[in-house]
mmCIF file of the N, C-alpha and C atoms, coordinates in Angstrom:
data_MODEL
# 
_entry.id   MODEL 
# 
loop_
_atom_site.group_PDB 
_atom_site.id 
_atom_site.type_symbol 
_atom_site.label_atom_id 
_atom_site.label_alt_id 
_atom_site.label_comp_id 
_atom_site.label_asym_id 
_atom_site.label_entity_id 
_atom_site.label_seq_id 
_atom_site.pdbx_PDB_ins_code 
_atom_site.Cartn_x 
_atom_site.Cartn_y 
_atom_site.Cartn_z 
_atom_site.occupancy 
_atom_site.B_iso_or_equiv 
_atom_site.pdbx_formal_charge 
_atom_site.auth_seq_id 
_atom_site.auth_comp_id 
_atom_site.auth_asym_id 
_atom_site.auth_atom_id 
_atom_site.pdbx_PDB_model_num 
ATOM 1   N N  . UNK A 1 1  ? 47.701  122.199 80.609  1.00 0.00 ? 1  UNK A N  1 
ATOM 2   C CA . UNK A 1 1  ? 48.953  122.279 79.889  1.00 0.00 ? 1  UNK A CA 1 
ATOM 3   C C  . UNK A 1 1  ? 50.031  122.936 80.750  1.00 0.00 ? 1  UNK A C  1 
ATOM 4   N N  . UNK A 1 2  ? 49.441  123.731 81.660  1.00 0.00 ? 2  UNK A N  1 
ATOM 5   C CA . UNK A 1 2  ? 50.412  124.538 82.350  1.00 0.00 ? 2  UNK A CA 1 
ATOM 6   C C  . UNK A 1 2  ? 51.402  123.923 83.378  1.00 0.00 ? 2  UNK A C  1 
ATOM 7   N N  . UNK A 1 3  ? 50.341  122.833 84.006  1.00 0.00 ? 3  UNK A N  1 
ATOM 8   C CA . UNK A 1 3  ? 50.922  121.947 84.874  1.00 0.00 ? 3  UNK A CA 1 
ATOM 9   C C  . UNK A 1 3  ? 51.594  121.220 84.748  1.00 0.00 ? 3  UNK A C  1 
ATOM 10  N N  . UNK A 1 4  ? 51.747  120.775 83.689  1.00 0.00 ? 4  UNK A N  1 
ATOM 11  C CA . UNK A 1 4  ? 52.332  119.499 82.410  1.00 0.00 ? 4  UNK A CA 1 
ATOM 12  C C  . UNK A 1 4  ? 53.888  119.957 82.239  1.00 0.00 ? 4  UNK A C  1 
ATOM 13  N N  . UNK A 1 5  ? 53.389  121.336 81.769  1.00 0.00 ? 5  UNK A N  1 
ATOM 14  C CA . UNK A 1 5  ? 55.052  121.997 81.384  1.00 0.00 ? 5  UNK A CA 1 
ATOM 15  C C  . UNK A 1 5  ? 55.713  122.397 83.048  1.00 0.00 ? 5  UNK A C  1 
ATOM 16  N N  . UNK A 1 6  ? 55.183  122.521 84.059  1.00 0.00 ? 6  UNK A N  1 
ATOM 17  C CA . UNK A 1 6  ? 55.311  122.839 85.311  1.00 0.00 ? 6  UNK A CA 1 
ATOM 18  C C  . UNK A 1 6  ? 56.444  121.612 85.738  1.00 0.00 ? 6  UNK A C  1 
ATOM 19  N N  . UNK A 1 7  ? 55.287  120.439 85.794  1.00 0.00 ? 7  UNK A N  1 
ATOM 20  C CA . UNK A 1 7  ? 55.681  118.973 85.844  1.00 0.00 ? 7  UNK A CA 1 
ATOM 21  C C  . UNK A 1 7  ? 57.040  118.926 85.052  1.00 0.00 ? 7  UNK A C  1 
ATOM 22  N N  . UNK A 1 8  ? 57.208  118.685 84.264  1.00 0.00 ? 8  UNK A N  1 
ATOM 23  C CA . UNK A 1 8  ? 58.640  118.595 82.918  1.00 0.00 ? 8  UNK A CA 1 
ATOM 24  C C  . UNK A 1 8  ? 59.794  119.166 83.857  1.00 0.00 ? 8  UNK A C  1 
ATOM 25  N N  . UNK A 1 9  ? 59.617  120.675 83.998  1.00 0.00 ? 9  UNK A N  1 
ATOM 26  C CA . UNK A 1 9  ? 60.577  121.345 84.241  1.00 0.00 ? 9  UNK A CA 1 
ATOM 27  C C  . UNK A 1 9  ? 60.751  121.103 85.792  1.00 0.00 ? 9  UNK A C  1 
ATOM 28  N N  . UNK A 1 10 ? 60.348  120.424 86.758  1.00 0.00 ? 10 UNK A N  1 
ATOM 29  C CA . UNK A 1 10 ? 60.551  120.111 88.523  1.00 0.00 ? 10 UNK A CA 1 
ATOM 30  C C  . UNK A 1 10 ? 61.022  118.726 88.472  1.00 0.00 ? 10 UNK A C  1 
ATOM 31  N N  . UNK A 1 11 ? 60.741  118.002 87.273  1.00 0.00 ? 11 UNK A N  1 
ATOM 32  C CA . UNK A 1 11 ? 61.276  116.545 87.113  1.00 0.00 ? 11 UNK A CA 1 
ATOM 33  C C  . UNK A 1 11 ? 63.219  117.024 86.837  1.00 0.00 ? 11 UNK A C  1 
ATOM 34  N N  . UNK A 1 12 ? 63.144  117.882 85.499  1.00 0.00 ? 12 UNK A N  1 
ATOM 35  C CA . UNK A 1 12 ? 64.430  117.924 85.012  1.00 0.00 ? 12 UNK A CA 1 
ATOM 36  C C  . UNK A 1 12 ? 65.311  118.355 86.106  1.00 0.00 ? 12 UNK A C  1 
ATOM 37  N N  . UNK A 1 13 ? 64.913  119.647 86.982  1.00 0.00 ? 13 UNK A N  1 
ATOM 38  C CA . UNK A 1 13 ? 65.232  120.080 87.613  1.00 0.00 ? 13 UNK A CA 1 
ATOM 39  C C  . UNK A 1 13 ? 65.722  119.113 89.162  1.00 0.00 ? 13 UNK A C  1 
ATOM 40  N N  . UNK A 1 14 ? 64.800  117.995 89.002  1.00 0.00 ? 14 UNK A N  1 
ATOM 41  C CA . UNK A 1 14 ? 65.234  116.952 89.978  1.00 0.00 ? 14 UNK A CA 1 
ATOM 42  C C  . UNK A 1 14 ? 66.686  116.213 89.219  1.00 0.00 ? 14 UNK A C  1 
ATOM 43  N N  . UNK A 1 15 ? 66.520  115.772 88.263  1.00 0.00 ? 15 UNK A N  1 
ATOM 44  C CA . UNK A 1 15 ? 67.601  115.062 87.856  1.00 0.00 ? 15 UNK A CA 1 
ATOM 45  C C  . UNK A 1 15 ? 68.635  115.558 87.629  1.00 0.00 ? 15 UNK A C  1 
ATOM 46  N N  . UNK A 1 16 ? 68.948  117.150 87.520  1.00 0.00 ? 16 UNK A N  1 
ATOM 47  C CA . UNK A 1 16 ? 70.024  118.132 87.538  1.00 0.00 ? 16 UNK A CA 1 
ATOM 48  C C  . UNK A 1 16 ? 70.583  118.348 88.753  1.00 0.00 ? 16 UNK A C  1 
ATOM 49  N N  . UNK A 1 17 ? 69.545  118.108 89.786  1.00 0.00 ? 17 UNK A N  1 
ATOM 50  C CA . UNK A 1 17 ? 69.752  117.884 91.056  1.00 0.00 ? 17 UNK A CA 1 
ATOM 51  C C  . UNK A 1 17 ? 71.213  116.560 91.615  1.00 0.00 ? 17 UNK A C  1 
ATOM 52  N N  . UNK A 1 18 ? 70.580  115.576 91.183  1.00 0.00 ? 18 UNK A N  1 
ATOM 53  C CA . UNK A 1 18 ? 70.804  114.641 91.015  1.00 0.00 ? 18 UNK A CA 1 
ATOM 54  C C  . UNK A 1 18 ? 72.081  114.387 90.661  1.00 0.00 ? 18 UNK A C  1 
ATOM 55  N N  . UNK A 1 19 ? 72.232  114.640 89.019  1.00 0.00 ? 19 UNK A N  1 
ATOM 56  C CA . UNK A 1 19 ? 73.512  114.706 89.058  1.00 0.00 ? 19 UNK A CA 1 
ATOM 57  C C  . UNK A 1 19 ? 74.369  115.860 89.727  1.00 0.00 ? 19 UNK A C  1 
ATOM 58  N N  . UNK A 1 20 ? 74.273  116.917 89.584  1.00 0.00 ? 20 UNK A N  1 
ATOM 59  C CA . UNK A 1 20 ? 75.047  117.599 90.360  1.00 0.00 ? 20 UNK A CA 1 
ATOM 60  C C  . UNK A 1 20 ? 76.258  116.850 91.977  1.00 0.00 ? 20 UNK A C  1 
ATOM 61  N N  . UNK A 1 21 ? 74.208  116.452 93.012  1.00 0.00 ? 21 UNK A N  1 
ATOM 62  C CA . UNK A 1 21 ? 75.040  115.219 93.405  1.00 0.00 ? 21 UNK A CA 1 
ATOM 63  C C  . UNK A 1 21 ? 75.818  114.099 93.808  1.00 0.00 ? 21 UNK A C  1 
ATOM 64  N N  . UNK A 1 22 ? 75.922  113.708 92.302  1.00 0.00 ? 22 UNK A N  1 
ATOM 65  C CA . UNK A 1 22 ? 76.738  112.167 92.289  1.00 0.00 ? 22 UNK A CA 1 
ATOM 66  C C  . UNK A 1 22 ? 78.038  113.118 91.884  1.00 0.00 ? 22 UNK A C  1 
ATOM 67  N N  . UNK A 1 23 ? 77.823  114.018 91.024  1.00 0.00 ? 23 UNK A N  1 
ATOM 68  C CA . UNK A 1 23 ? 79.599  114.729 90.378  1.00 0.00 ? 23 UNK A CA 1 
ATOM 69  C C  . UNK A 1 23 ? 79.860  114.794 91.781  1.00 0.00 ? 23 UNK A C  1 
ATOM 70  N N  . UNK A 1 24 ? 79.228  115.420 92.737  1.00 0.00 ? 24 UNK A N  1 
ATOM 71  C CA . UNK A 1 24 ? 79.714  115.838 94.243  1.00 0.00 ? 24 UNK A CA 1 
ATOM 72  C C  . UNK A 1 24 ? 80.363  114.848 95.162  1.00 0.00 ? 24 UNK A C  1 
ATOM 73  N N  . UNK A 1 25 ? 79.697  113.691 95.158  1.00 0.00 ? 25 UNK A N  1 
ATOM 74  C CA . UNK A 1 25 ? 80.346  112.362 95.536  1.00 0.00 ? 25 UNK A CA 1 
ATOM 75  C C  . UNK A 1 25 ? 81.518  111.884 94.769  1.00 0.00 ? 25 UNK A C  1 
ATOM 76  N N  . UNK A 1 26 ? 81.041  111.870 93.708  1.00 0.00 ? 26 UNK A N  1 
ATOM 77  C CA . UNK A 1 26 ? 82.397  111.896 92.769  1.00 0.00 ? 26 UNK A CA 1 
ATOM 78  C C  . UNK A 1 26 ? 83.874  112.391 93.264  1.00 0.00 ? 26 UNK A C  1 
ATOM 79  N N  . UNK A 1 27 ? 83.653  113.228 93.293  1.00 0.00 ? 27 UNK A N  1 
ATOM 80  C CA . UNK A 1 27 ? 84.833  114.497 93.398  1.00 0.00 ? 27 UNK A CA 1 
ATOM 81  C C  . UNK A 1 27 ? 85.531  114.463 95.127  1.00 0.00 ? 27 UNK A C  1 
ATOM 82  N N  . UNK A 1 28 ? 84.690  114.163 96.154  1.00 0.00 ? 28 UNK A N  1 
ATOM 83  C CA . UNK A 1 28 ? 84.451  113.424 97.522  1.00 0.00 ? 28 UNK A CA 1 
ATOM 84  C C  . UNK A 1 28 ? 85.537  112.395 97.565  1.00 0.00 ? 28 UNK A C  1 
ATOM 85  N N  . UNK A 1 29 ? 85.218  111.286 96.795  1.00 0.00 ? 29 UNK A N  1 
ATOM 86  C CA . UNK A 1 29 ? 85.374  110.135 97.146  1.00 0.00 ? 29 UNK A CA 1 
ATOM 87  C C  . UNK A 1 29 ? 86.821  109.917 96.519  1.00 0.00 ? 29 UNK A C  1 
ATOM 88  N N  . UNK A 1 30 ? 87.221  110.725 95.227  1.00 0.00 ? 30 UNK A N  1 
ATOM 89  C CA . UNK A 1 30 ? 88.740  111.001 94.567  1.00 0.00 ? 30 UNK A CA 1 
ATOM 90  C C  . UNK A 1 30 ? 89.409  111.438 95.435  1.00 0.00 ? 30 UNK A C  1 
ATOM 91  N N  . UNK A 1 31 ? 89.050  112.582 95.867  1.00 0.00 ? 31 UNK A N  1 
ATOM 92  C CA . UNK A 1 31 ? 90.159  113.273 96.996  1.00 0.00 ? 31 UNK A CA 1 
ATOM 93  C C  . UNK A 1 31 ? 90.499  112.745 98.529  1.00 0.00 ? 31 UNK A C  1 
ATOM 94  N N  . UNK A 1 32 ? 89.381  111.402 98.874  1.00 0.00 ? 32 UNK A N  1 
ATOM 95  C CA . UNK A 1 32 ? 89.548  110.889 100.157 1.00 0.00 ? 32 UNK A CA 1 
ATOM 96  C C  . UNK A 1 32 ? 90.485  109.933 99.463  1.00 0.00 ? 32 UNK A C  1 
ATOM 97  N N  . UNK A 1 33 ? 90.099  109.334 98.386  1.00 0.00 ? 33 UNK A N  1 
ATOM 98  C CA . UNK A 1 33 ? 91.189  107.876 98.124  1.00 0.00 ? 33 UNK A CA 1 
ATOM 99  C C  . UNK A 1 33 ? 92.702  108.275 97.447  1.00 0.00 ? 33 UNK A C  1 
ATOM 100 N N  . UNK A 1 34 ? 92.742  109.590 96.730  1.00 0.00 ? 34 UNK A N  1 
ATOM 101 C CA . UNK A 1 34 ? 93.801  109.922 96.636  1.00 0.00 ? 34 UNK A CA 1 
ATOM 102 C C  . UNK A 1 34 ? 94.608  110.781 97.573  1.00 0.00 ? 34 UNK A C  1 
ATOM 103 N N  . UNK A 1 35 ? 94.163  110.952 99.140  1.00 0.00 ? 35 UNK A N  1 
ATOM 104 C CA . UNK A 1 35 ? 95.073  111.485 100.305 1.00 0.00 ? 35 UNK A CA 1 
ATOM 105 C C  . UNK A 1 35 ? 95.052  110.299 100.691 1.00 0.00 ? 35 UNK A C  1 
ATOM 106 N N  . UNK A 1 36 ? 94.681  109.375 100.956 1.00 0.00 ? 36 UNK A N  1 
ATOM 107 C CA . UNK A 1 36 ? 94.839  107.792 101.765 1.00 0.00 ? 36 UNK A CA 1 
ATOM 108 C C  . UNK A 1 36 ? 95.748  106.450 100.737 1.00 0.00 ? 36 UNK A C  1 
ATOM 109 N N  . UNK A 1 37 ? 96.048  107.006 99.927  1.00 0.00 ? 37 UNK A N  1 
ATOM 110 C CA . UNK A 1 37 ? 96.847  106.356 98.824  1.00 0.00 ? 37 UNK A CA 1 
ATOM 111 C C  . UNK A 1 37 ? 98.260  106.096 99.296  1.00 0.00 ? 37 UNK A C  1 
ATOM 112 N N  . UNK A 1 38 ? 98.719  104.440 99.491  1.00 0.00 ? 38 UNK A N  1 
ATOM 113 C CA . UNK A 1 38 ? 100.096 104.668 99.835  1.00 0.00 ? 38 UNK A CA 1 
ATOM 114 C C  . UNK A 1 38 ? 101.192 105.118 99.165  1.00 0.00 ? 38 UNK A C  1 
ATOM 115 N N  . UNK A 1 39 ? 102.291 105.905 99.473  1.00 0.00 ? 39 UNK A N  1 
ATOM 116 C CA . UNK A 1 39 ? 102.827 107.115 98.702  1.00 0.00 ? 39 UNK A CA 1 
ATOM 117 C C  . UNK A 1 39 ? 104.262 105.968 98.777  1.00 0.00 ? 39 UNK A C  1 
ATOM 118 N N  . UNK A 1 40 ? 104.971 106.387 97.685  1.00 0.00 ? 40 UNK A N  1 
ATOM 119 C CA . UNK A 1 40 ? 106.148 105.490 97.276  1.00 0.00 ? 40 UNK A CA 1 
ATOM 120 C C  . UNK A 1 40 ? 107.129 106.002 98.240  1.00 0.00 ? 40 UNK A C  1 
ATOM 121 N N  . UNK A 1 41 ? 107.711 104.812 98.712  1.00 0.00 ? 41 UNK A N  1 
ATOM 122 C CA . UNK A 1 41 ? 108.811 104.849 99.737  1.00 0.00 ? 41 UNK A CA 1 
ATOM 123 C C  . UNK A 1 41 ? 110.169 104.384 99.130  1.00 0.00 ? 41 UNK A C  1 
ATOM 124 N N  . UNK A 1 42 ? 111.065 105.077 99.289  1.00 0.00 ? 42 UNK A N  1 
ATOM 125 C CA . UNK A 1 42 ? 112.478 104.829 98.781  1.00 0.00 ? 42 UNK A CA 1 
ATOM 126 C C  . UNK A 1 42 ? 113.610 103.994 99.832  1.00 0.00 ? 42 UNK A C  1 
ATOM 127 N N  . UNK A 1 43 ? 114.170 103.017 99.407  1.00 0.00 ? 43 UNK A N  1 
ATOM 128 C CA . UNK A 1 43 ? 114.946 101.872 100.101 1.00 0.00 ? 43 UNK A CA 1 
ATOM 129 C C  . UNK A 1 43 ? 116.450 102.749 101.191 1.00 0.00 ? 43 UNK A C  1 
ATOM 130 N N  . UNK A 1 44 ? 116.347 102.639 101.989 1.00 0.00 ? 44 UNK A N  1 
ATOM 131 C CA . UNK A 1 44 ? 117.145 103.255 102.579 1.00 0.00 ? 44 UNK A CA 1 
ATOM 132 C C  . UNK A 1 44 ? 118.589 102.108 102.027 1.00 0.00 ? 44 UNK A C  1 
ATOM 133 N N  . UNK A 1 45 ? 119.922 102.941 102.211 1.00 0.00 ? 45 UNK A N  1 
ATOM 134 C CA . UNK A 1 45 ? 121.465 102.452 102.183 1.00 0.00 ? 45 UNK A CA 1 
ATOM 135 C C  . UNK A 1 45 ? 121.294 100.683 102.921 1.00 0.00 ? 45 UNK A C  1 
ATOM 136 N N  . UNK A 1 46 ? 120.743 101.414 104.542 1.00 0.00 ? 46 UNK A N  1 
ATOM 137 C CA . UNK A 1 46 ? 120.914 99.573  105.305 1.00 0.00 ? 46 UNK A CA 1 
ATOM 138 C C  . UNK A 1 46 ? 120.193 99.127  104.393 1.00 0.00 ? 46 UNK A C  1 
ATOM 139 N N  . UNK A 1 47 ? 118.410 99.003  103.606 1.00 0.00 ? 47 UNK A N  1 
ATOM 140 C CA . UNK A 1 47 ? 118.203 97.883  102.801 1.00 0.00 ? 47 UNK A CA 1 
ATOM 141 C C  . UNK A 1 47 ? 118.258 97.308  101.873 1.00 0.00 ? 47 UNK A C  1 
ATOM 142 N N  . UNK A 1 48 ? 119.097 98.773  100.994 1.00 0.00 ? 48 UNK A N  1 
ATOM 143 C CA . UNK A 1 48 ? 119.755 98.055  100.215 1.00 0.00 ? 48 UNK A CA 1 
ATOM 144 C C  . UNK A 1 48 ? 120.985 96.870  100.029 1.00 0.00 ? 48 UNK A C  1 
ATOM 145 N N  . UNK A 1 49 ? 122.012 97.384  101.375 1.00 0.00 ? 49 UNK A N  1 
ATOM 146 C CA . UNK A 1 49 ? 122.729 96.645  102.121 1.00 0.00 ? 49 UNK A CA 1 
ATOM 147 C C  . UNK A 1 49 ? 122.306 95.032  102.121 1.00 0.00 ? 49 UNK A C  1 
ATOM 148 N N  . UNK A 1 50 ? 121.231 95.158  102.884 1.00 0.00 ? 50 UNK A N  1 
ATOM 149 C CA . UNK A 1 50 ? 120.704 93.915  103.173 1.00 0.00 ? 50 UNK A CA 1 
ATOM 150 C C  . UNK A 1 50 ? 120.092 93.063  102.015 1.00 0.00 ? 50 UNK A C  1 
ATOM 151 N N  . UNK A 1 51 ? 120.104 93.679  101.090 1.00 0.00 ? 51 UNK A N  1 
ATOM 152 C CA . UNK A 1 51 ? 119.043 93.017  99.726  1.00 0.00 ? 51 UNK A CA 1 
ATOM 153 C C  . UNK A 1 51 ? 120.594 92.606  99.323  1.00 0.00 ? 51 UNK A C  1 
ATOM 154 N N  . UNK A 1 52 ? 121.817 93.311  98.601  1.00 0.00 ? 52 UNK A N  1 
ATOM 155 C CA . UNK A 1 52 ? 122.666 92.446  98.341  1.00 0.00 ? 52 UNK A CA 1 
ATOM 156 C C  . UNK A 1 52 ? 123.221 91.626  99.385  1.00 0.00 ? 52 UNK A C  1 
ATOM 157 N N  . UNK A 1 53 ? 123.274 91.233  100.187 1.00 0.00 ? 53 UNK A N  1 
ATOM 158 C CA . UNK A 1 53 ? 123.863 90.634  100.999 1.00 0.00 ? 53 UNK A CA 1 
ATOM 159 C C  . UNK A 1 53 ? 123.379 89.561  100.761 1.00 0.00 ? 53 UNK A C  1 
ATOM 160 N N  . UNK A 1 54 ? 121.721 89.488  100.868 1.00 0.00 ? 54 UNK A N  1 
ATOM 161 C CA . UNK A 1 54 ? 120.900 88.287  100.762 1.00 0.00 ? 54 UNK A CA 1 
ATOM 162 C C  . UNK A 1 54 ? 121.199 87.561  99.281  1.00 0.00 ? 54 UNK A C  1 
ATOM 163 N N  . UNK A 1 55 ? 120.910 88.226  97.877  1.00 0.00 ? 55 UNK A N  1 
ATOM 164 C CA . UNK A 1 55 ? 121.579 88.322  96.334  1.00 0.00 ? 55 UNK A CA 1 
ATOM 165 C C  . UNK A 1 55 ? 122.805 87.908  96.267  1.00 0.00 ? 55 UNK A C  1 
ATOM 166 N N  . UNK A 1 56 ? 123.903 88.023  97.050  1.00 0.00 ? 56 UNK A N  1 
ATOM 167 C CA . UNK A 1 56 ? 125.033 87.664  96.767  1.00 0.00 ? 56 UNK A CA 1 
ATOM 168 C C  . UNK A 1 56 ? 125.227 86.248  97.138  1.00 0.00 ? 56 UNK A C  1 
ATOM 169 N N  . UNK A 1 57 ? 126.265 85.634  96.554  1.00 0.00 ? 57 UNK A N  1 
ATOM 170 C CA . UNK A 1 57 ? 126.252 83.653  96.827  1.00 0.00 ? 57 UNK A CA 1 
ATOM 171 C C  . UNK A 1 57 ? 127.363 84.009  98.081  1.00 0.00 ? 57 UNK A C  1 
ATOM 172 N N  . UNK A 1 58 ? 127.492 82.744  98.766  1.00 0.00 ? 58 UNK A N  1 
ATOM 173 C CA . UNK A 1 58 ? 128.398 82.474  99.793  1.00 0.00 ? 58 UNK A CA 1 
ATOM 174 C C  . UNK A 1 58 ? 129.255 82.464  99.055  1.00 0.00 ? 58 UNK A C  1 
ATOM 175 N N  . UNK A 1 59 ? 130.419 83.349  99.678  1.00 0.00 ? 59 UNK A N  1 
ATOM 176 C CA . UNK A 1 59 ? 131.778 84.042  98.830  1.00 0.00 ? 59 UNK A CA 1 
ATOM 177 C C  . UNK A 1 59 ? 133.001 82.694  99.053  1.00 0.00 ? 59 UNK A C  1 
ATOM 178 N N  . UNK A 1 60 ? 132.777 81.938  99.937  1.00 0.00 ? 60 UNK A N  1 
ATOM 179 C CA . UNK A 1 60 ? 133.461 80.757  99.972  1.00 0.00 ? 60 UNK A CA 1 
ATOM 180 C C  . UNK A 1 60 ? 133.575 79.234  99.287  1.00 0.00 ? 60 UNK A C  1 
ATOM 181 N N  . UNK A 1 61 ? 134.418 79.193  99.147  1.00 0.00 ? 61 UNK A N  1 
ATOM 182 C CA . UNK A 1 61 ? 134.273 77.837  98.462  1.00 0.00 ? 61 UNK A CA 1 
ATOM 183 C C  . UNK A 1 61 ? 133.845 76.515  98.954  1.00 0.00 ? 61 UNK A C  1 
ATOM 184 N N  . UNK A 1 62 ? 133.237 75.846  98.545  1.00 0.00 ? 62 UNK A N  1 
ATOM 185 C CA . UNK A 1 62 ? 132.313 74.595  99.346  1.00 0.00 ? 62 UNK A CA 1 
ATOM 186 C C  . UNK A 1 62 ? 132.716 73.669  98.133  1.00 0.00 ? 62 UNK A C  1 
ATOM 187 N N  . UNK A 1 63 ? 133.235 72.157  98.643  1.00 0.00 ? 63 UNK A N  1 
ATOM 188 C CA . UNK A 1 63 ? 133.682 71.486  97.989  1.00 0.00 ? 63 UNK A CA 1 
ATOM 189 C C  . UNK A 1 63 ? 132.382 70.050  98.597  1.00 0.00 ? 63 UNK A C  1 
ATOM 190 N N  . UNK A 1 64 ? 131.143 69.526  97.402  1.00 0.00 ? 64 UNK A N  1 
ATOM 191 C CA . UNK A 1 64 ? 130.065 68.225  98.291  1.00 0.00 ? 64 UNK A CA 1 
ATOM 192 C C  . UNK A 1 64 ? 130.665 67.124  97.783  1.00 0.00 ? 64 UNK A C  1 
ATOM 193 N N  . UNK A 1 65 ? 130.303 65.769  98.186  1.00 0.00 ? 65 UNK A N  1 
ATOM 194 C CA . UNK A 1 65 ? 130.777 65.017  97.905  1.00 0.00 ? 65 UNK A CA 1 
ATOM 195 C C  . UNK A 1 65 ? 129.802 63.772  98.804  1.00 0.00 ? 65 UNK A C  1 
ATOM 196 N N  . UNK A 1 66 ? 129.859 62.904  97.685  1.00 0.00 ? 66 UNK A N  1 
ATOM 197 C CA . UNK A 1 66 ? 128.695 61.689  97.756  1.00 0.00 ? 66 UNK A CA 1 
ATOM 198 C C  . UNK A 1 66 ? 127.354 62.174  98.608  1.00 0.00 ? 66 UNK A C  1 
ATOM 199 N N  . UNK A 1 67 ? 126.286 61.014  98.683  1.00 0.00 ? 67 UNK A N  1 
ATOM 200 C CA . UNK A 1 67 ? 125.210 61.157  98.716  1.00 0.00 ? 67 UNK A CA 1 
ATOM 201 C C  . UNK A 1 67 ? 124.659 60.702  100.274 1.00 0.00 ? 67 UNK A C  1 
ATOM 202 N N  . UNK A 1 68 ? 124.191 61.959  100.649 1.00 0.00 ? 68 UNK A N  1 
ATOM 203 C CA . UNK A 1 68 ? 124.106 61.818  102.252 1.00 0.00 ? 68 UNK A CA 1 
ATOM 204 C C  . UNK A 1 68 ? 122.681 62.741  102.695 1.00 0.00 ? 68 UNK A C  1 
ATOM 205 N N  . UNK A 1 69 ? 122.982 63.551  104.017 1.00 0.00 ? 69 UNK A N  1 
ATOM 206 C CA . UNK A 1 69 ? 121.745 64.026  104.869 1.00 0.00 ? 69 UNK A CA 1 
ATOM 207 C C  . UNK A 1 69 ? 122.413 65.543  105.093 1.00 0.00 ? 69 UNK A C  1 
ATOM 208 N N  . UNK A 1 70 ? 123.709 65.590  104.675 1.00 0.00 ? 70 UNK A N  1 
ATOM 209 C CA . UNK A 1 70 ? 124.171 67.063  105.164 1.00 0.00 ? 70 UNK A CA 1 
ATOM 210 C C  . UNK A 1 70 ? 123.666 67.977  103.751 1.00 0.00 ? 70 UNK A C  1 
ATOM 211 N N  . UNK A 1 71 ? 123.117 69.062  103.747 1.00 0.00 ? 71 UNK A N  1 
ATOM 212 C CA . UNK A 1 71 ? 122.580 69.985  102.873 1.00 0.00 ? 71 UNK A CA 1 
ATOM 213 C C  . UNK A 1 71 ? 123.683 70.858  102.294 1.00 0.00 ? 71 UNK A C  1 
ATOM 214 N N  . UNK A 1 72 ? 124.167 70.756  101.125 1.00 0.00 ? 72 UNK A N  1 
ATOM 215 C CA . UNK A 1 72 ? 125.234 71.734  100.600 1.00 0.00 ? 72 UNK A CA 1 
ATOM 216 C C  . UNK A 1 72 ? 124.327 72.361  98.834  1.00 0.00 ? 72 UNK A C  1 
ATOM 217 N N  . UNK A 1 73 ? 124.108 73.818  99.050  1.00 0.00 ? 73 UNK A N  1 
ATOM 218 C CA . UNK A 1 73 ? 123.797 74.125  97.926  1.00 0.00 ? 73 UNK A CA 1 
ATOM 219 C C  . UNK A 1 73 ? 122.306 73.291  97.357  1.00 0.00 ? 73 UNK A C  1 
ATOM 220 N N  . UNK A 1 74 ? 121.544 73.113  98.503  1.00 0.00 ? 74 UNK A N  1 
ATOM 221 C CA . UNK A 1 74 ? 119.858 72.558  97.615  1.00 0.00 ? 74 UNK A CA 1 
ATOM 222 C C  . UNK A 1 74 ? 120.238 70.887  98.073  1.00 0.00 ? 74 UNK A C  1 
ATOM 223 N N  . UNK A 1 75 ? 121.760 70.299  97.954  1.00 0.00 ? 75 UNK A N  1 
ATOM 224 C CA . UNK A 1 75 ? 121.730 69.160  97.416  1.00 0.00 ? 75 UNK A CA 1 
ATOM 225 C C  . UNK A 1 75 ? 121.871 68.154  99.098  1.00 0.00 ? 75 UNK A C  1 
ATOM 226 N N  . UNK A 1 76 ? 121.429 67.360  98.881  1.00 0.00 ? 76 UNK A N  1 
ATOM 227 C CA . UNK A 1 76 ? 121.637 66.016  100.235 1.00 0.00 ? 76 UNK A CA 1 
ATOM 228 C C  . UNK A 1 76 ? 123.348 65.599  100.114 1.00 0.00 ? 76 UNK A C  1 
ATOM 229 N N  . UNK A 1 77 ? 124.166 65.576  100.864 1.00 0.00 ? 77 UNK A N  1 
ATOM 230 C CA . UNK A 1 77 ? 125.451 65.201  100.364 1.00 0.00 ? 77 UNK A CA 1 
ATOM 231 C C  . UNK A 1 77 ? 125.776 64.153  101.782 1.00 0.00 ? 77 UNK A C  1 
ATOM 232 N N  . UNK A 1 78 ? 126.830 63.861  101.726 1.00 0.00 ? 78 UNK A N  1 
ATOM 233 C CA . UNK A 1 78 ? 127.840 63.432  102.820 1.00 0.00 ? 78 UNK A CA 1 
ATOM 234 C C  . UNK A 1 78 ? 128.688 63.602  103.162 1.00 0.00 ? 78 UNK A C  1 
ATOM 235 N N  . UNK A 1 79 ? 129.395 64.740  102.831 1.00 0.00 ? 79 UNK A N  1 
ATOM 236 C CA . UNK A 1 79 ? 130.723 65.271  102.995 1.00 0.00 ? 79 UNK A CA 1 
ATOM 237 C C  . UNK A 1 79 ? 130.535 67.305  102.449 1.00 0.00 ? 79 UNK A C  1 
ATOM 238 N N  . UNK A 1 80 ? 130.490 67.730  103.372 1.00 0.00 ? 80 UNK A N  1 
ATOM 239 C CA . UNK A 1 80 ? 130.944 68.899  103.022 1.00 0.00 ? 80 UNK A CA 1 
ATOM 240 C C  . UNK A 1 80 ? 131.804 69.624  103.183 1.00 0.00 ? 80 UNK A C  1 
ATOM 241 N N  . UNK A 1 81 ? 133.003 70.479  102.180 1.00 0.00 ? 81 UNK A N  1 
ATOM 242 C CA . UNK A 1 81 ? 133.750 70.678  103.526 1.00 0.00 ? 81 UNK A CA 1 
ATOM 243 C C  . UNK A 1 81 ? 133.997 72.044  102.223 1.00 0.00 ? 81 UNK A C  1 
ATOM 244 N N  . UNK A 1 82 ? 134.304 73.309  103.535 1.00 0.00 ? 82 UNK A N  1 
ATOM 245 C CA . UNK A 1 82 ? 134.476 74.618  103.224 1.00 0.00 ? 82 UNK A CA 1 
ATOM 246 C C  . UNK A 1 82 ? 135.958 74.700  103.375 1.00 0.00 ? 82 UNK A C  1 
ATOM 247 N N  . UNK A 1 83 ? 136.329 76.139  102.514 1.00 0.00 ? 83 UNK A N  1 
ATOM 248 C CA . UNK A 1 83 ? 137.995 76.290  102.004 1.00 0.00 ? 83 UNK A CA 1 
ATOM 249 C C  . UNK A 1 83 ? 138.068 77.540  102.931 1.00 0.00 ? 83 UNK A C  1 
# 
């Protein structure tokens, strides 16, 4: 009987082991992936610059006309002509 209860308590004592651990890996593996985490970067003036620039339409006026090979606005035209 003695050995029995001996046995019980070197088993539990393994699995307390055990977890202990995985919490240890646990706790490891949070703090490596949350220092290696990419950290939010804020748009500098030039890219914002550059984002409207790209957003904004050609400030000029473009007048297409009939159906051709010159590209105005997406469309195939034959005549384009800027103001």
């Amino acid at each position: 009987m003695a050995e029995t209860v001996k046995y019980i308590f070197a088993r539990k004592k393994r699995n307390n082991m055990k977890q202990k651990a995985m919490i240890f890996i646990g706790i490891i593996l949070l703090v490596v992936t949350t220092s290696f985490a990419p950290s939010e970067k804020s748009l500098t003036d030039v890219s914002l610059l550059n984002i409207e620039a790209l957003y904004s339409t050609n400030s000029k006026p473009v007048a297409c006309f009939g159906y051709g090979t010159i590209d105005c606005d997406g469309n195939k035209v034959e005549m384009k002509i800027s103001y």
